[in-house]
TIPAZA-675008 format. One record per atom (N, C-alpha, C): residue in one letter; x, z, y. Coordinates in steps of 0.02 Angstrom, whole numbers, padded with zeros to 5 digits, always signed. Layout:
residues N
AXZY;...
***
This chain:
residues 317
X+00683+00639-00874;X+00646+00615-00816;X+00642+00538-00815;X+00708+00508-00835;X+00694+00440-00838;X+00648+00392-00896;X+00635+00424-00950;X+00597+00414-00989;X+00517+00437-00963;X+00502+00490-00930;X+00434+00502-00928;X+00420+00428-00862;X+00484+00423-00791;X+00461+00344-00756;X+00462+00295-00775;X+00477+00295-00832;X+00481+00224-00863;X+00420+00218-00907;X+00381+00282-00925;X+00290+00270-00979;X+00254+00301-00909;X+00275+00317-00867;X+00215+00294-00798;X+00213+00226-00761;X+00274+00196-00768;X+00280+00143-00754;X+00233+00086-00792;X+00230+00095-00851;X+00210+00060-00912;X+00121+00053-00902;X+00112+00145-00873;X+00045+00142-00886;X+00036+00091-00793;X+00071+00104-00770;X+00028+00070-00705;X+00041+00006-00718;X+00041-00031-00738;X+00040-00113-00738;X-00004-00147-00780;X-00054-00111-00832;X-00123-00135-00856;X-00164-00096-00774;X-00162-00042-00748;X-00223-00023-00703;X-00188-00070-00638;X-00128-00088-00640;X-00122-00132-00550;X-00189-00202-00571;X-00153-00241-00662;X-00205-00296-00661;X-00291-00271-00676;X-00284-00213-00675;X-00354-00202-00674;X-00379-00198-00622;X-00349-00163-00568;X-00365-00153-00509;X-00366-00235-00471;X-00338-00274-00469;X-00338-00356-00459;X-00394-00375-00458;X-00413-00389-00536;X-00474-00406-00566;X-00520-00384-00541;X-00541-00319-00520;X-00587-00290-00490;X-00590-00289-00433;X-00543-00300-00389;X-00553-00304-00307;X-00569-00395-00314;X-00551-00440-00352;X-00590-00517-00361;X-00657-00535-00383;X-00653-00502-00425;X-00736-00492-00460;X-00793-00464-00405;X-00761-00394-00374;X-00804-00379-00347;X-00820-00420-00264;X-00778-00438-00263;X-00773-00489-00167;X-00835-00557-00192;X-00804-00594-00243;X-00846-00645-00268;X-00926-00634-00302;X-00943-00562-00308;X-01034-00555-00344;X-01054-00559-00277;X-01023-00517-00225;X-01040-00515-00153;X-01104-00551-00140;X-01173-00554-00114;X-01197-00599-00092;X-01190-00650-00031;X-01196-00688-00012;X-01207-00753+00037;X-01146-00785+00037;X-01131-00842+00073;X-01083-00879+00072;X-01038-00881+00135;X-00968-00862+00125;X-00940-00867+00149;X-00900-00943+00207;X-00942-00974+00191;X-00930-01036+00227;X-00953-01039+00298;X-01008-01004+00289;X-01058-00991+00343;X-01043-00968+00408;X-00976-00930+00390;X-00944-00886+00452;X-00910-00938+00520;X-00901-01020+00481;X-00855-01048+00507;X-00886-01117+00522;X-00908-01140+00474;X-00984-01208+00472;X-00995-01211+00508;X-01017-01262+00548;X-01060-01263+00584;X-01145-01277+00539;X-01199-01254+00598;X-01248-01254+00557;X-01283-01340+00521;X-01233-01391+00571;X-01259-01454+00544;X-01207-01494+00509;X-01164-01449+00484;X-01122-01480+00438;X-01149-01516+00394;X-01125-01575+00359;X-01132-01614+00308;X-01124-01573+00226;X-01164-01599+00195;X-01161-01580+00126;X-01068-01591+00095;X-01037-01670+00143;X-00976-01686+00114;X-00909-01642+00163;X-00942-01625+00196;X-00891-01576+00248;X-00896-01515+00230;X-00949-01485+00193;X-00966-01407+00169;X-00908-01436+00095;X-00921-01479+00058;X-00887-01493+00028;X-00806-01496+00006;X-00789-01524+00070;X-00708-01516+00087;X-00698-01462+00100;X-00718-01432+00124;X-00702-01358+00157;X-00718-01300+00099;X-00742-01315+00027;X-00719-01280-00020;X-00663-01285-00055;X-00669-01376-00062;X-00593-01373-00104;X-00538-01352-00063;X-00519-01363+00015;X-00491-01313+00039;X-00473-01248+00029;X-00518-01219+00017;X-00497-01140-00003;X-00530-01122-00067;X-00532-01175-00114;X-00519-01171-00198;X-00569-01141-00239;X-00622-01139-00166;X-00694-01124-00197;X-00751-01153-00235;X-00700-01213-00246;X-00765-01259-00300;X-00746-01246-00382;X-00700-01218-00373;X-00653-01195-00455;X-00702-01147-00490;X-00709-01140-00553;X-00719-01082-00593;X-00689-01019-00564;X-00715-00959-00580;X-00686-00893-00538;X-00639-00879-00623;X-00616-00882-00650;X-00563-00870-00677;X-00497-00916-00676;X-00532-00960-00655;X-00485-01018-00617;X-00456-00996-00552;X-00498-00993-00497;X-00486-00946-00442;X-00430-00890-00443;X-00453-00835-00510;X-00422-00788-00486;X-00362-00806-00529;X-00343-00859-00600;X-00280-00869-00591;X-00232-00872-00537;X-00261-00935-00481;X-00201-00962-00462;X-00207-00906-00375;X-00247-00879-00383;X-00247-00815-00326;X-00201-00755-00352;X-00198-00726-00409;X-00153-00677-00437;X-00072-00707-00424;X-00080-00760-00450;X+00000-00785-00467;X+00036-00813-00393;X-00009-00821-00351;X-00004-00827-00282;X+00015-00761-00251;X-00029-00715-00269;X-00014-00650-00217;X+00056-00606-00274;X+00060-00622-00305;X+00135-00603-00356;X+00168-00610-00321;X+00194-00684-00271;X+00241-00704-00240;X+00238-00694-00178;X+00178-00651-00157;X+00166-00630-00088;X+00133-00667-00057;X+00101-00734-00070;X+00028-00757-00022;X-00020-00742-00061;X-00041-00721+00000;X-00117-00703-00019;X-00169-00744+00021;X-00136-00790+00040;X-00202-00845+00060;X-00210-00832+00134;X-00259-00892+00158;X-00255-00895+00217;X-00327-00860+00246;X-00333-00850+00309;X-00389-00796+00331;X-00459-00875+00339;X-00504-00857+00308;X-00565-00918+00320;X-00590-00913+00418;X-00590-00855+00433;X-00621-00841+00495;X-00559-00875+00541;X-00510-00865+00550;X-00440-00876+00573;X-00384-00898+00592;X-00383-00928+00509;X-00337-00972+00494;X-00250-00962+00480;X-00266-00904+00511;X-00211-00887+00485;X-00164-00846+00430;X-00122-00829+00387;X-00084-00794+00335;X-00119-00740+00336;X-00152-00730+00262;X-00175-00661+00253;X-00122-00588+00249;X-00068-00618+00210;X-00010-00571+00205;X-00007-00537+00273;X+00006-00585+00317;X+00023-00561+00386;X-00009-00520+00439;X-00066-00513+00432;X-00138-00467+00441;X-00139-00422+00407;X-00140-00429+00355;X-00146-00375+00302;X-00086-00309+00308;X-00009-00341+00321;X+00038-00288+00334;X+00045-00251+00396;X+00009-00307+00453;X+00036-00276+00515;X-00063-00211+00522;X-00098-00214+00486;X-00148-00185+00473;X-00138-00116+00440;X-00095-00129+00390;X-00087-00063+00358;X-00018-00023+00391;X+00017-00044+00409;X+00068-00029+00474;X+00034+00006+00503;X-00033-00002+00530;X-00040+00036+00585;X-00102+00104+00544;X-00120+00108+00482;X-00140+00151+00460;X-00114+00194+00421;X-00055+00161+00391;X+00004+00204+00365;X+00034+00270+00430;X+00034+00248+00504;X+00051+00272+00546;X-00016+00321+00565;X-00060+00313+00551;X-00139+00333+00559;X-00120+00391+00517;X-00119+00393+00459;X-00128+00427+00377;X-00068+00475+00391;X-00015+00460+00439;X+00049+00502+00425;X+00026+00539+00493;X+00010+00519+00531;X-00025+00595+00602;X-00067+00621+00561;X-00124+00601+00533;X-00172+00648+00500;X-00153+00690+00463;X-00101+00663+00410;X-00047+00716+00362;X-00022+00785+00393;X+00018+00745+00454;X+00061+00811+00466;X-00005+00858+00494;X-00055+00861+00539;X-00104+00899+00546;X-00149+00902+00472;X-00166+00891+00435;X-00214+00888+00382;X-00182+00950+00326;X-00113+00944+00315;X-00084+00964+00241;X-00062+01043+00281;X-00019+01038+00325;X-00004+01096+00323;X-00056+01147+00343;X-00119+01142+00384;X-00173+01182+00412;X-00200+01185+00346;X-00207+01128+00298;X-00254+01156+00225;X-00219+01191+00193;X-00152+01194+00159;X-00103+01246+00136;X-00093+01303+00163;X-00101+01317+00219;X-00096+01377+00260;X-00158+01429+00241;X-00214+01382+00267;X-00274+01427+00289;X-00308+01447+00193;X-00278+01397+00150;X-00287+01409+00067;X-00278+01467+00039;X-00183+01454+00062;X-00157+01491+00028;X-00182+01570+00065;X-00202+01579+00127;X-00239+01638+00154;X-00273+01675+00139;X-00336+01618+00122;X-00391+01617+00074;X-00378+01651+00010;X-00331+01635-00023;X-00340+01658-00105;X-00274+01720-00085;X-00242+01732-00028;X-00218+01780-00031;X-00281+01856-00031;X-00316+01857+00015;X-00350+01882+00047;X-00432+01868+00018;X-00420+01849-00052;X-00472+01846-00086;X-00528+01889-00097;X-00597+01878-00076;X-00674+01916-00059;X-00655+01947-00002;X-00626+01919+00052;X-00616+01987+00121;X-00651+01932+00183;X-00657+01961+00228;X-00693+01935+00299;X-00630+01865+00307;X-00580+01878+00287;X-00534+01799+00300;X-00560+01773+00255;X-00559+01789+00184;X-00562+01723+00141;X-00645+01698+00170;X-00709+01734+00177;X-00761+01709+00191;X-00758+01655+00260;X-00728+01682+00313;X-00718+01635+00378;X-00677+01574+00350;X-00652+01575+00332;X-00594+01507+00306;X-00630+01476+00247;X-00660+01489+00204;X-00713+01475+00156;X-00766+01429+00200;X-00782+01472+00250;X-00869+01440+00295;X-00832+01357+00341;X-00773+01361+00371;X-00750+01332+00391;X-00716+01271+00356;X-00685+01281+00300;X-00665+01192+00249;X-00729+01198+00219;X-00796+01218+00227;X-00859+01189+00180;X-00876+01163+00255;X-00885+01174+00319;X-00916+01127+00360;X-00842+01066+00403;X-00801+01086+00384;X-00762+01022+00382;X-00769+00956+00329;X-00799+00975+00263;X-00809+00943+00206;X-00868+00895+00219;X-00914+00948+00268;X-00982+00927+00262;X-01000+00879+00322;X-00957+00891+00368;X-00978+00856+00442;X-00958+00781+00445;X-01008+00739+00424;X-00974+00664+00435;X-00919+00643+00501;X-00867+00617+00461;X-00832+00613+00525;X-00826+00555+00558;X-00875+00495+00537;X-00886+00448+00595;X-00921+00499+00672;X-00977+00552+00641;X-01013+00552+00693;X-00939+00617+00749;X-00929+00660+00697;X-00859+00700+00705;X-00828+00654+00794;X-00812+00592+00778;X-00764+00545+00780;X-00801+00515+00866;X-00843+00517+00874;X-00898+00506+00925;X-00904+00573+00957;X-00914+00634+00927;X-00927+00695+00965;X-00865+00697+01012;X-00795+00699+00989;X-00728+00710+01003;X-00746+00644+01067;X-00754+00585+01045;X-00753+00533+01100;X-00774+00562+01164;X-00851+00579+01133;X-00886+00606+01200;X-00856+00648+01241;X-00837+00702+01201;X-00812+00772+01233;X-00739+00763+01275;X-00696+00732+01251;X-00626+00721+01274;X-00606+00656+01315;X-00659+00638+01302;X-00640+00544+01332;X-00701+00537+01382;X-00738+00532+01358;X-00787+00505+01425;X-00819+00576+01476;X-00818+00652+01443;X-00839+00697+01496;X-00757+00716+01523;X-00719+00732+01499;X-00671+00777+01525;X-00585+00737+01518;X-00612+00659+01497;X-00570+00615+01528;X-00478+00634+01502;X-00470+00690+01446;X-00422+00692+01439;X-00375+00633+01407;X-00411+00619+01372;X-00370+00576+01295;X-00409+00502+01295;X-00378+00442+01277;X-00417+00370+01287;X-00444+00382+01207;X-00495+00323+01205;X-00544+00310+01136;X-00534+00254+01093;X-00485+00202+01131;X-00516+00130+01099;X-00434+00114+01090;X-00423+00071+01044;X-00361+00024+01022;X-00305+00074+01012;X-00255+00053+01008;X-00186+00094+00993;X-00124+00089+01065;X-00158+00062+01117;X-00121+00080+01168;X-00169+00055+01221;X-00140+00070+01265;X-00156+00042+01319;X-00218-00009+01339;X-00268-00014+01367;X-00304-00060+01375;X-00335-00090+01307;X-00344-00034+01246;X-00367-00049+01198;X-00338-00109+01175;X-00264-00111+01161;X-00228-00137+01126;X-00206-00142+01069;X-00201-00171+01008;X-00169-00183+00944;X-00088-00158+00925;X-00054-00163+00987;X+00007-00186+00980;X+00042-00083+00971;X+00062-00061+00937;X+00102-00021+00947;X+00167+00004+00978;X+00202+00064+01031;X+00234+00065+01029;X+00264+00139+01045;X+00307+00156+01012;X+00316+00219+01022;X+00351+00248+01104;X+00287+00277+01131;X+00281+00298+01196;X+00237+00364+01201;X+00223+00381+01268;X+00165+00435+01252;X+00106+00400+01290;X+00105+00343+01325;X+00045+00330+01312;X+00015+00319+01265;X+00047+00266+01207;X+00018+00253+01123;X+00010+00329+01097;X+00038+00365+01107;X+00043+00439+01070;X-00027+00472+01096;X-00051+00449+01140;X-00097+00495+01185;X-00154+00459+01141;X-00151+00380+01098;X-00229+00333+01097;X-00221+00380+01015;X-00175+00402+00983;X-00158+00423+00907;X-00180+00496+00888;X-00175+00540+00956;X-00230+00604+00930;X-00295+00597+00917;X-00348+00566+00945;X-00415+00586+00921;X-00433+00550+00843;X-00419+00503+00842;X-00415+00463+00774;X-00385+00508+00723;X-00332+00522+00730;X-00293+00571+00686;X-00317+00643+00666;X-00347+00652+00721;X-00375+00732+00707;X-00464+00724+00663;X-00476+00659+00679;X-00555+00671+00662;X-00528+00643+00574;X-00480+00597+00581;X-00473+00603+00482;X-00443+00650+00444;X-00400+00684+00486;X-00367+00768+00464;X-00434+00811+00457;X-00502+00819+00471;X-00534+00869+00461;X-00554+00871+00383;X-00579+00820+00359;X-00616+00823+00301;X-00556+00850+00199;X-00485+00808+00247;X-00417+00843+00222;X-00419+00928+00215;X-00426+00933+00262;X-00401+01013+00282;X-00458+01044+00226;X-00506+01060+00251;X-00550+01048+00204;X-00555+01073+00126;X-00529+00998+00101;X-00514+01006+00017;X-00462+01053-00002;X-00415+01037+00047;X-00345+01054+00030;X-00346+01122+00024;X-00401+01159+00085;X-00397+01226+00089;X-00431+01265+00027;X-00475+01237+00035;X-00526+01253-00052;X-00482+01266-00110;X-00443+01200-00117;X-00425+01206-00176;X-00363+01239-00189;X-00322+01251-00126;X-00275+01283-00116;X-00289+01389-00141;X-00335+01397-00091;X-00398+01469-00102;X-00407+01465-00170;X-00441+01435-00210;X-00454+01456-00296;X-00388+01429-00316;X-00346+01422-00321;X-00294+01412-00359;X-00226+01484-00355;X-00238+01483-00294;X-00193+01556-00269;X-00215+01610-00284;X-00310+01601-00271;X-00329+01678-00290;X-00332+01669-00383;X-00326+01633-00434;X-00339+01631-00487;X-00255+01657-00526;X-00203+01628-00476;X-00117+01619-00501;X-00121+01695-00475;X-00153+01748-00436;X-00139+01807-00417;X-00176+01868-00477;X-00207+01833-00497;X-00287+01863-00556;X-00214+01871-00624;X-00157+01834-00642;X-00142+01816-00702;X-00091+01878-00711;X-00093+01875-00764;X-00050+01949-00811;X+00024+01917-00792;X+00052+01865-00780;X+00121+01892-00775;X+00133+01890-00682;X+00084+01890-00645;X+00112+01911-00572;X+00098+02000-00587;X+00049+01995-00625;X+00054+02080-00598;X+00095+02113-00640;X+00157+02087-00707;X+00194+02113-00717;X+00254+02102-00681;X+00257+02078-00654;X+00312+02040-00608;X+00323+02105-00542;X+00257+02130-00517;X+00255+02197-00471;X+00268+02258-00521;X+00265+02260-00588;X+00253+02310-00625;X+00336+02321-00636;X+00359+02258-00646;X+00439+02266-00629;X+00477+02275-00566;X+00473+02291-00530;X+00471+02310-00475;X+00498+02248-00422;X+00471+02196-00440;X+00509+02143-00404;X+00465+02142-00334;X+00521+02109-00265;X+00507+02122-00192;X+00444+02074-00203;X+00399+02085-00144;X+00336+02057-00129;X+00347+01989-00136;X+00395+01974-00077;X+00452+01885-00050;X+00451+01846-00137;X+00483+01899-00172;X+00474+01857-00237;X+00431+01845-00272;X+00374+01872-00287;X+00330+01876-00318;X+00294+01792-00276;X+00279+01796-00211;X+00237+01740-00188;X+00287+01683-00199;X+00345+01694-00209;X+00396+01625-00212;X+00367+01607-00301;X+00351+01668-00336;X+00338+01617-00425;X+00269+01593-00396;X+00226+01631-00361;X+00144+01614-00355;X+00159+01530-00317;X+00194+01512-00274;X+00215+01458-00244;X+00212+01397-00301;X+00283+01428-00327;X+00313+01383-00369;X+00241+01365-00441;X+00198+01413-00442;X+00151+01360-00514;X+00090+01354-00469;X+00091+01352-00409;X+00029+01326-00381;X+00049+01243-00346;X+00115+01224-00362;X+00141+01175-00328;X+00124+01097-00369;X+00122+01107-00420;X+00090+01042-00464;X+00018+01016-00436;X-00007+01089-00444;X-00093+01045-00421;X-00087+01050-00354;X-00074+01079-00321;X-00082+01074-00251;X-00047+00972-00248;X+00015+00965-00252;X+00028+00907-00256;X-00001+00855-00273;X-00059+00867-00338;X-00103+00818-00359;X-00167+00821-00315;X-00172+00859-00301;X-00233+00869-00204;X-00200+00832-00173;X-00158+00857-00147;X-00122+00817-00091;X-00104+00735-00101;X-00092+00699-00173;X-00093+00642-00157;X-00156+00610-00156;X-00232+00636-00200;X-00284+00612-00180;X-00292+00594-00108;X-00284+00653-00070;X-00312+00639-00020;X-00257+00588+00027;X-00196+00579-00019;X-00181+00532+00036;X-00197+00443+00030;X-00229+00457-00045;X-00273+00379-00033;X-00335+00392-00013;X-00365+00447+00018;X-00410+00446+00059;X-00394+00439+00123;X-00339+00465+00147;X-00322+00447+00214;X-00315+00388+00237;X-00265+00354+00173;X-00271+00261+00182;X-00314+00222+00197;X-00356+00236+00136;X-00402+00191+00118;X-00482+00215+00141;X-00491+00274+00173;X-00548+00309+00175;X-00567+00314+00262;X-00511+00276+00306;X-00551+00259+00375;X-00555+00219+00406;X-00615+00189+00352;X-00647+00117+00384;X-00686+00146+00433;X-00744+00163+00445;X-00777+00205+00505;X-00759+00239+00569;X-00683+00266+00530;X-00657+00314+00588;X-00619+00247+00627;X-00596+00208+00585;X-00527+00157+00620;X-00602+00095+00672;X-00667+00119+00633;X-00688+00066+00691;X-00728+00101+00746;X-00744+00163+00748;X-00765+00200+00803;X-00712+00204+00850;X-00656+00224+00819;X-00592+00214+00890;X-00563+00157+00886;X-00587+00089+00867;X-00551+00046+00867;X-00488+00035+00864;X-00466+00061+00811;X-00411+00062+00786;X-00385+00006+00734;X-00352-00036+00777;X-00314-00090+00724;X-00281-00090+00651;X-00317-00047+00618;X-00290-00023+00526;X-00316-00076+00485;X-00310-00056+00409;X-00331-00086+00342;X-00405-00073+00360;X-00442-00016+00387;X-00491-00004+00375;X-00545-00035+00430;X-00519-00051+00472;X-00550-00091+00553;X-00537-00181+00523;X-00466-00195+00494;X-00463-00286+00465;X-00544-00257+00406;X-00534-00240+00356;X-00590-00242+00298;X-00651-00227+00336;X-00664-00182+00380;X-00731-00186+00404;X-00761-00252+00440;X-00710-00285+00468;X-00714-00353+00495;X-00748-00417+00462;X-00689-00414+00406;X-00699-00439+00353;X-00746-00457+00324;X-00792-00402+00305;X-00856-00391+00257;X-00902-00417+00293;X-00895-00417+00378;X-00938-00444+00420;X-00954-00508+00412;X-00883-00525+00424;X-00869-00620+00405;X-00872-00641+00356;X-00889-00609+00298;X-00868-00645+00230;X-00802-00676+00216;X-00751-00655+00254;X-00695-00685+00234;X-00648-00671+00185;X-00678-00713+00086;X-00638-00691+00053;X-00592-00687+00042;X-00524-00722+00068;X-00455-00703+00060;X-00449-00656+00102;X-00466-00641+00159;X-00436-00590+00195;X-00457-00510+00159;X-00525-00517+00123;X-00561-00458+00110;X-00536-00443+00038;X-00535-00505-00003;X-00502-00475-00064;X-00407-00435-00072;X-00383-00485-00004;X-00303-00482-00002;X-00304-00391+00035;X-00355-00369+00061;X-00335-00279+00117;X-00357-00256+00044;X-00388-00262+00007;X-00433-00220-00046;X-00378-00226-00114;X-00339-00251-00113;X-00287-00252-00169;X-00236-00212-00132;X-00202-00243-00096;X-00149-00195-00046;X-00180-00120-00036;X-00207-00112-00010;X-00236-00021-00019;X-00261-00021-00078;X-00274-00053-00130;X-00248-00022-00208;X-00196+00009-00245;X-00182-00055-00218;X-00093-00026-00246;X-00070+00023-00209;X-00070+00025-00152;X-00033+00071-00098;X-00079+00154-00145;X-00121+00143-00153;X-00171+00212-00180;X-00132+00242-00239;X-00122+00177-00279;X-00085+00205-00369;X-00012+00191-00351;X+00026+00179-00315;X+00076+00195-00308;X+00102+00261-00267;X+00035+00279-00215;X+00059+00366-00211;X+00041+00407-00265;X+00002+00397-00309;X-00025+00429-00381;X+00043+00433-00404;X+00073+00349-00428;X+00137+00364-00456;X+00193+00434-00442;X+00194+00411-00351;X+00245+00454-00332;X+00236+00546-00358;X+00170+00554-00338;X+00155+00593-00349;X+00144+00640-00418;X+00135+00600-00478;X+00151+00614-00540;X+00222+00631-00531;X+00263+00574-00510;X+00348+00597-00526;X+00378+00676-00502;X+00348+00677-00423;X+00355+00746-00387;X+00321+00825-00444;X+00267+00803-00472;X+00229+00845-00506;X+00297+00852-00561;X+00309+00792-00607;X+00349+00823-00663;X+00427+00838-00657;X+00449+00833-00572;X+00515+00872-00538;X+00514+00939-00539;X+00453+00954-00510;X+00422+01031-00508;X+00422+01063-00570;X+00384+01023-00618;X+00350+01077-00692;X+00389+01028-00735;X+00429+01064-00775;X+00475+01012-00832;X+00410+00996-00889;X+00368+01050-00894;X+00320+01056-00955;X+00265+00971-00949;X+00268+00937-00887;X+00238+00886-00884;X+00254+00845-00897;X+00334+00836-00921;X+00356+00770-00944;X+00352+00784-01037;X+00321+00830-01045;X+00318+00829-01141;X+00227+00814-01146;X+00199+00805-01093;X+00143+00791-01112;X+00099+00731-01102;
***
């Protein structure tokens, strides 16, 4: 085991600097200028001037992204252009609050898709597998910005149960574990758990009904082994891929609700970057877009390791 984390380790540190490179490259083709957000419109040619070398924009962009990499190595990532203030510091207390986003959606998202899957491929070609089939294809299919607005409408502004905006109170930023904050964390949570449930269930359904199709479960009944056991081996080799589902989608959960985090105004990675892109503010936009990189291939990581805990046969390959 310690040899297979130590050549996953190996392989993630050409894709982290790839991933770098590419969240820089791509912030800087960007069109228009980011100065603009903050300029005034009768700034001087020598004041537009200062205000690049300020933020190191008169440099070559391999120049740039030297002393920007070797900067965010040590943990700055530069200061916000719109702001002024520490990108680091935005950036963590941002994903703080979508990490907390991504982990309500989880606990509703994983176990309702594993459940209603594994149902599915129990109960394979029957009136369940078709209802549970019709149901993760229009969870898949239903955009959930608009999802995300229906729920608003329905629960918040007609029938007044549940609030819509910020993470507490008075459409606030600030978190705190209460049940009023608990009350602003269901609708957000449930509208990014749908499109989860979803995959999870799908792929959960063909994998169960395919591990049930195979010659050694049905010798396994042919030996007269109890039912209880038989679904505990079907468990145990449907648990690798299910795991590799399950961490996709949890860099979709991260990184995948920009829309949802700004319909409920929700203070995440995905509400700072939507901001962002508004303002042109490249340190702030390149510094959320590396951080939910990494955060993405480091649940990959985890998730490889969990995969080759499960199946020994993955660490010889």
């Amino acid at each position: 085991m310690f040899t297979y984390l130590v050549r996953r380790l190996i392989y993630v540190l050409p894709v982290a600097i790839g991933v770098s490179m590419f969240c820089f490259l791509l912030v800087h083709i960007a069109p228009g200028d980011p100065l603009t957000a903050i300029m005034p419109v009768d700034a001087t040619q020598e004041e537009q001037a200062a205000m690049r070398s300020a933020y190191g924009l008169d440099k070559p962009l391999p120049v740039q992204y030297a002393i920007w990499i070797s900067k965010a190595v040590q943990g700055d990532l530069g200061k916000s252009i719109a702001t002024g203030r520490p990108v680091s510091g935005e950036v963590m207390r941002a994903v703080a609050n979508s990490l907390l986003l991504a982990a309500a959606a989880s606990v509703i998202a994983f176990p309702i898709g594993i459940f209603l899957g594994f149902l599915a491929g129990y109960f394979r070609d029957t009136i369940f597998d078709r209802a549970i089939t019709a149901v993760a294809i229009t969870g898949v299919s239903v955009p959930n910005y608009w999802l995300g607005i229906v729920l608003v409408i329905v629960f918040s502004v007609q029938l007044g149960w549940l609030p819509s905006m910020g993470a507490g109170p008075g459409g606030s930023g600030e978190w705190a574990w209460d049940y009023a904050h608990m009350r602003h964390l269901i609708l957000p949570a449930v509208t990014l758990a749908v499109v989860p449930i979803g995959i999870v269930a799908r792929t959960i359904r063909a994998l169960v009904g395919d591990i049930f199709s195979m010659d050694f479960v049905q010798a396994l009944y042919a030996k007269g082994m109890r039912h209880p056991d038989v679904l505990r081996h079907v468990i145990r080799n449907a648990a690798p891929t299910a795991l590799s589902v399950i961490g996709l989608q949890l860099g979709y959960l991260l990184g995948g609700s920009i829309l949802i985090e700004t319909v409920f105004n929700w203070p995440g990675s995905g509400f700072l970057l939507s901001n962002a892109i508004f303002q042109r503010d490249l340190p702030l936009l390149q510094g959320t877009i590396l951080v939910l990189a990494l955060f993405f291939v480091t649940a990959n990581l985890i998730v490889d390791v969990a995969q080759a805990a499960i199946d020994p046969r993955i660490k010889r390959t």
